[in-house]
N, C-alpha and C positions, 0 to 999 in steps of 0.2 A: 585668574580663574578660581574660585572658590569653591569648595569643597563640604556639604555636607557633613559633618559629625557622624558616623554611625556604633550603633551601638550594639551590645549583641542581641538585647532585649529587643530591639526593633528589626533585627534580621530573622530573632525567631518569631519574635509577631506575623512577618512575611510568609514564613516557612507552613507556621500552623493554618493563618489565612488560607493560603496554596492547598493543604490539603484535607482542611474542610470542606474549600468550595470543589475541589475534585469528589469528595466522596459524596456529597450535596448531588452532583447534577450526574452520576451513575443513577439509569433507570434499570430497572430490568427488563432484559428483551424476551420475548416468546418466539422462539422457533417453530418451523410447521414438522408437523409429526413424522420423524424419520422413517415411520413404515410403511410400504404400498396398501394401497384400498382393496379389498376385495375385489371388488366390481369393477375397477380400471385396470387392474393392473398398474404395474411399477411405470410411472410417468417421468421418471428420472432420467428417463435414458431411451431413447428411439429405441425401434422397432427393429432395424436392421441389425445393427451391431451392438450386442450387451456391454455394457462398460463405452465403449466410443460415443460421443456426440461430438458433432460438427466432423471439420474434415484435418486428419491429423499432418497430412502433405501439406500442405496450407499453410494452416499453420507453421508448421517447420519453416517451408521458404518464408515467411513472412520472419520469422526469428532471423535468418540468414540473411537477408534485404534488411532491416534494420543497423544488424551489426555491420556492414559492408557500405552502411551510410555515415554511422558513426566513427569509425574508423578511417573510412574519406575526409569526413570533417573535422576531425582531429589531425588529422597529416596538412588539409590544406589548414589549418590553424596556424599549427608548429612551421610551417611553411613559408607564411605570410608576418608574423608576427617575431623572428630567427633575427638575431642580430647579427648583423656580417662583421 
């Protein structure tokens, strides 16, 4: 297997490359205007409950059914895979 030479000039060559073409392809974004419209009112957020959108129970059990799947499958992993 043969090996390349490397040099340090060519690692920094790499290095600067890298972080030209990062600063190269930064756009700048335009966000939409954080403050409510006169005439609509704050659209940020439903009608019903100020600060809540969607449904926070839901949510919750859906975190909880997740992690109770994850953890299943991780036990029958270690389960399955366990050297006797």
């Amino acid at each position: 297997m043969s090996r390349l030479p490397t040099t340090p000039g060519r690692c920094l060559g790499g290095v600067i490359w890298i972080l030209v073409s990062l600063l190269l392809a930064a756009s700048p974004v335009l966000a939409a205007d954080p403050t409510s419209s006169p005439a609509t009112g704050d659209v940020r957020t439903s009608s019903t409950a100020p600060g809540l959108v969607g449904d926070p129970l839901f949510a919750l059990a859906g975190v909880v059914v997740i992690g109770l799947i994850a953890v299943g499958a991780t036990l029958l992993y270690v389960r399955l895979t366990s050297r006797r």
